[in-house]
C-alpha positions in Angstrom: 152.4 -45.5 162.3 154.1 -44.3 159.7 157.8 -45.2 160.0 156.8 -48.8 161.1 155.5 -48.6 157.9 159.1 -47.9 156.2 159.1 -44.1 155.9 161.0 -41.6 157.5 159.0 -38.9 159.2 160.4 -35.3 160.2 158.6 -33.2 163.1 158.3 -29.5 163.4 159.0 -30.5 167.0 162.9 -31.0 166.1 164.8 -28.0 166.2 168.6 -28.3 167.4 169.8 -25.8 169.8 171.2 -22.8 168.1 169.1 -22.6 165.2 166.4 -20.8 164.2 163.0 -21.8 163.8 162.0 -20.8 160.7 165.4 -22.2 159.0 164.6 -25.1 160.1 161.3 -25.7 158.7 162.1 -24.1 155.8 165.3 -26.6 155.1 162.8 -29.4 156.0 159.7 -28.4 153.3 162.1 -28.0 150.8 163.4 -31.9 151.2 159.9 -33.1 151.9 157.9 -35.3 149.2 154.5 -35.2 151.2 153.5 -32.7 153.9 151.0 -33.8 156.5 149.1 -31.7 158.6 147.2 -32.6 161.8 144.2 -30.4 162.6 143.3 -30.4 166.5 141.9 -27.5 169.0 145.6 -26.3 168.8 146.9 -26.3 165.2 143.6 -24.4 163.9 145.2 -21.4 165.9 148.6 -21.6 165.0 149.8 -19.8 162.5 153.1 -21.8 162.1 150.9 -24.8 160.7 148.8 -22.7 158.5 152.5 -21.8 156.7 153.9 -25.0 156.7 150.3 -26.0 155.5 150.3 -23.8 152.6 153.4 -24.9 151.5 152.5 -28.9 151.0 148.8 -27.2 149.5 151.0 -25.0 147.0 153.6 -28.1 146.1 150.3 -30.3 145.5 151.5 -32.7 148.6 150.1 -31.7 151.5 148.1 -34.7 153.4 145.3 -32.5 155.9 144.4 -34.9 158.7 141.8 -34.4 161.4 142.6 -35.9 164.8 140.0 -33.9 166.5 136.2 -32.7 166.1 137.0 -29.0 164.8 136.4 -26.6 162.0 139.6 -26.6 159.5 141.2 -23.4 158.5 139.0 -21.9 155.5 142.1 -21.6 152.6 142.2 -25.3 153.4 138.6 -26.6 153.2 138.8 -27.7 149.3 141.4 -30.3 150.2 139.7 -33.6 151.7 140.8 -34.8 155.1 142.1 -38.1 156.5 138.8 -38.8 159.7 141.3 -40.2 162.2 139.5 -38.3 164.9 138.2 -41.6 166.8 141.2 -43.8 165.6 143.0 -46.2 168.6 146.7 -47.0 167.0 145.2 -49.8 164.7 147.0 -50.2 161.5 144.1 -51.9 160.2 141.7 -49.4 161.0 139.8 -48.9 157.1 140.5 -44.3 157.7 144.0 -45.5 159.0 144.7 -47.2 155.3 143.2 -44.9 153.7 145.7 -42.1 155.0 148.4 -44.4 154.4 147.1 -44.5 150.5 147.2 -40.6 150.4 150.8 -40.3 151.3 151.3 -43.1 148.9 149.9 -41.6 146.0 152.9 -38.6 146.2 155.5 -40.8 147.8 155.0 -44.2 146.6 154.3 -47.4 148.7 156.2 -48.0 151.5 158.7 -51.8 151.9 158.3 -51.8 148.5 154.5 -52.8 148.2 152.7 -52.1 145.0 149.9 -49.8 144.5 146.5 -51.2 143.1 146.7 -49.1 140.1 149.6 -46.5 138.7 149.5 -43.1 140.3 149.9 -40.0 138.1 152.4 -37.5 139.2 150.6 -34.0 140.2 152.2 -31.3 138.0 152.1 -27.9 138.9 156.1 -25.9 139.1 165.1 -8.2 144.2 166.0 -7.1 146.8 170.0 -5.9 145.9 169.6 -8.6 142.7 169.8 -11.2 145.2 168.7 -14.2 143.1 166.6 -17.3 144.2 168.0 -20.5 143.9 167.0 -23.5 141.7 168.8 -26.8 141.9 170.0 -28.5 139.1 171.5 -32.3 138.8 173.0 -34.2 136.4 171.2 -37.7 135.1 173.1 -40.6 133.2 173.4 -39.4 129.5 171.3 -41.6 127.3 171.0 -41.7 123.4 168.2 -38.9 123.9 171.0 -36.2 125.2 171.8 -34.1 122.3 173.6 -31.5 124.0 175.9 -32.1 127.3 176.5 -28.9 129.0 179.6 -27.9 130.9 179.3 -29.0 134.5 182.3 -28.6 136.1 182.4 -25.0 137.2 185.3 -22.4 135.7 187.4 -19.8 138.0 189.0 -18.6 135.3 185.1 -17.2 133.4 184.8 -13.7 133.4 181.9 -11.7 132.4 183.6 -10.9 129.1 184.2 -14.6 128.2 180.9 -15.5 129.5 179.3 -12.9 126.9 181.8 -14.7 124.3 180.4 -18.0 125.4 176.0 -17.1 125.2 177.6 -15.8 121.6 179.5 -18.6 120.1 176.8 -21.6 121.4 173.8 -19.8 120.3 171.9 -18.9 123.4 169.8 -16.6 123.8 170.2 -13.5 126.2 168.2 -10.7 126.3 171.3 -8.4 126.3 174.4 -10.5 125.3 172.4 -12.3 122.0 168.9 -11.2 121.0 169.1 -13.3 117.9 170.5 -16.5 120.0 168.2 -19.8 119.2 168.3 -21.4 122.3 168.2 -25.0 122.8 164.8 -27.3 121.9 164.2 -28.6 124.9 163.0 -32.3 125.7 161.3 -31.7 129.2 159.5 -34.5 131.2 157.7 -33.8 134.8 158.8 -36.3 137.3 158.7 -37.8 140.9 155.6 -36.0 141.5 155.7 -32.7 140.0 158.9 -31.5 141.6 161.9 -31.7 139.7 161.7 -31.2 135.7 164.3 -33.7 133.5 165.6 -32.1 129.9 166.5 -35.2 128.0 168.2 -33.0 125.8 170.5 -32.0 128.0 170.5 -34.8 130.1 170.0 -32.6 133.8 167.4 -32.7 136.0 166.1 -29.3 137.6 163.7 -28.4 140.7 160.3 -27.7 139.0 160.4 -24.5 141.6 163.1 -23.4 143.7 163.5 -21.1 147.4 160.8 -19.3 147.8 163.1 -16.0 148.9 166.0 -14.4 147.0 169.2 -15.2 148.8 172.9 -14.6 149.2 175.6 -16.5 147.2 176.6 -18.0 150.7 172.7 -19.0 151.6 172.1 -20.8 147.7 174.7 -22.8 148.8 173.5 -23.6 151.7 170.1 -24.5 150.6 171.7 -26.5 147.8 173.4 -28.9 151.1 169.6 -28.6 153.0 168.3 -30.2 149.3 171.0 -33.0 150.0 170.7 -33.3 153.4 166.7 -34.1 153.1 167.1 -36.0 150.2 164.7 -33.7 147.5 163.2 -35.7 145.2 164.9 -38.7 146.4 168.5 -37.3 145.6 171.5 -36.4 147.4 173.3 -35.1 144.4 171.9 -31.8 143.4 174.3 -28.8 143.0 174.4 -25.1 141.6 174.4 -25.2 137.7 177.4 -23.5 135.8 176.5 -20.4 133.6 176.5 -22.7 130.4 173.7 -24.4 132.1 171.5 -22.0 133.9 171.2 -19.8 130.4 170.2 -23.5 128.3 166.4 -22.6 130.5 166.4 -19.1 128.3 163.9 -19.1 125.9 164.1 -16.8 122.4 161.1 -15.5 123.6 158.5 -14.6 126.9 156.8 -17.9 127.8 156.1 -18.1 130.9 154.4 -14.4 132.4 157.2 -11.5 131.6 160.3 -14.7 131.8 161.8 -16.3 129.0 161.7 -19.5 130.4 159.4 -22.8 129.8 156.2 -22.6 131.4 157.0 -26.1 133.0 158.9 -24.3 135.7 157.3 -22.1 138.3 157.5 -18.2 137.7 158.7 -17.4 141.3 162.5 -17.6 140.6 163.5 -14.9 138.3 167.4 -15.2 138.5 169.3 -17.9 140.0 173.2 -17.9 141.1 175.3 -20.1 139.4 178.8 -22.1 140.2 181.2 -20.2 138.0 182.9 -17.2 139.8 179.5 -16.8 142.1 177.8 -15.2 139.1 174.0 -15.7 137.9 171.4 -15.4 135.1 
C-alpha cells in the first residue's frame, strides 16, 4: 500500500549477506523520516521491534499499527494506533486513509498531493574519547548568512594553529578562549524536527546525531549511511571542519552541563571533525 502510494518503504527483513544485523538497522533509522511499527502475536515479543520502536517514539516519528487483536507493549501505550486489524488491501478503507495521513503528517503527502491543512513540524533534538557523530550540510547562502565558515577541510591544521584560529575568530572554548563571544546564532527547526538550519552561518545540522560514540573510520561511515538513506531528504551531508563544529559552542552552559544551544539534543557531547581527523 504504501509505495503504490509514491513512497519508498525499507524492511527490517532486508539484510545483505555479510552484514550485521544491528548495522543494518541502525544505518536504516538514522535515514528514516517516519518509523512504522506493526503490532501482531509476534512483534509484542520481539525485542528487536521494541528497539527499533523506541527509536521512531524518541525521534517523534514512529507510526504504531495494529494488524492483530493484542495488548501493545506498555512504554508504547500513550501513542495512538492505526486499527488495521480487520483491513482486506483496500486503499479506500476510512482506517487505511487514516494511516496514510499519519505518515503524512512527518513525511509529507505522497505524488505530490496536498494536505487539508499545514502540518507543524514536531520538535524535540567516552569510551577512549571516542566522539559521536553529528552531520552537518551546507545550504545556499542567502542575504541572512552573516558569517560563512570554512568548509573545505585543511591537512595542513595542527592543534597549535587550530588554538590560533578559536583565538583570532572569537570562539569560545572552554580551554583555548574562555573570554571568546561566540557566534549569535539564527537557528530554525526544520523537515520535522530533525535537522536544525543556522541562517547565520548558512549550514544545516542533524538536530541529534549517532546514538553511540564511534571511531574516526565509523563517523564516516555513518556520514555515507546518512547519504545513502537520504536523511532529511539529503544526500549531501558531510563531517564539519573544526571552524565549524566549535560555531555550536556557546559562551556559556545551555543545554544540561554542554555549551551548546538547547535546540540540539544533549546525547552527542564531542563530535569528530574533517580536518586532520580531529574533534571538539
Amino acid at each position: 500500500m504504501l509505495e503504490q502510494q509514491g513512497w519508498s518503504v525499507w524492511w527490517d527483513r532486508k539484510i545483505p549477506p555479510g552484514r550485521s544485523f544491528d548495522e543494518v538497522i541502525e544505518e536504516a533509522l538514522v535515514g528514516a523520516r517516519c518509523v512504522i511499527v506493526l503490532w501482531s502475536k509476534e512483534s509484542v515479543k520481539s525485542d528487536w521491534v521494541k528497539e527499533e520502536a523506541s527509536e521512531g517514539a524518541r525521534r517523534k516519528i514512529l507510526v504504531p499499527v495494529l494488524i492483530e487483536d493484542v495488548g501493545i507493549p506498555l512504554g508504547f501505550r500513550r501513542i495512538q494506533a492505526a486499527q488495521l486489524i480487520d483491513w482486506q488491501g483496500d486503499v479506500a478503507d476510512p482506517n487505511a486513509g487514516q494511516f496514510i495521513d499519519s505518515i503524512s503528517a512527518f513525511i509529507g503527502y505522497p505524488q505530490g498531493e496536498k494536505p487539508e491543512s499545514d502540518s507543524k513540524p514536531a520538535v524535540g533534538k567516552q569510551e577512549e574519547r571516542k566522539p559521536w557523530q553529528r552531520g552537518a550540510k551546507e545550504e545556499s547562502y542567502s542575504p541572512r548568512t552573516k558569517r560563512p565558515l570554512r568548509s573545505q577541510p585543511r591537512e595542513d591544521l595542527t592543534e597549535d594553529k587550530a588554538q590560533i584560529m578559536v583565538k583570532k575568530k572569537g570562539y569560545f572554548d572552554t580551554k583555548v578562549n574562555t573570554s571568546g563571544a561566540g557566534i549569535t546564532h539564527e537557528y530554525e527547526i526544520r523537515v520535522d524536527g530533525m535537522v536544525v538550519h543556522d541562517h547565520a552561518t548558512g549550514l544545516m545540522w542533524q538536530q541529534s546525531g549517532s546514538e553511540k560514540a564511534m571511531s574516526y573510520k565509523k563517523a564516516k561511515a555513518y556520514i555515507e549511511a546518512l547519504n545513502r538513506q537520504q536523511f532529511a531528504g539529503f544526500n549531501d551531508w558531510r563531517l564539519p571542519t573544526i571552524e565549524e563544529a566549535i560555531s555550536l559552542r556557546e559562551p556559556g552552559k545551555k543545554s544540561g552541563d554542554l555549551y551548546i544551544d538547547p535546540v540540539f539534543d544533549q546525547k552527542q557531547i564531542c563530535i569528530w571533525t574533517s580536518d586532520r581527523k580531529t574533534f571538539f
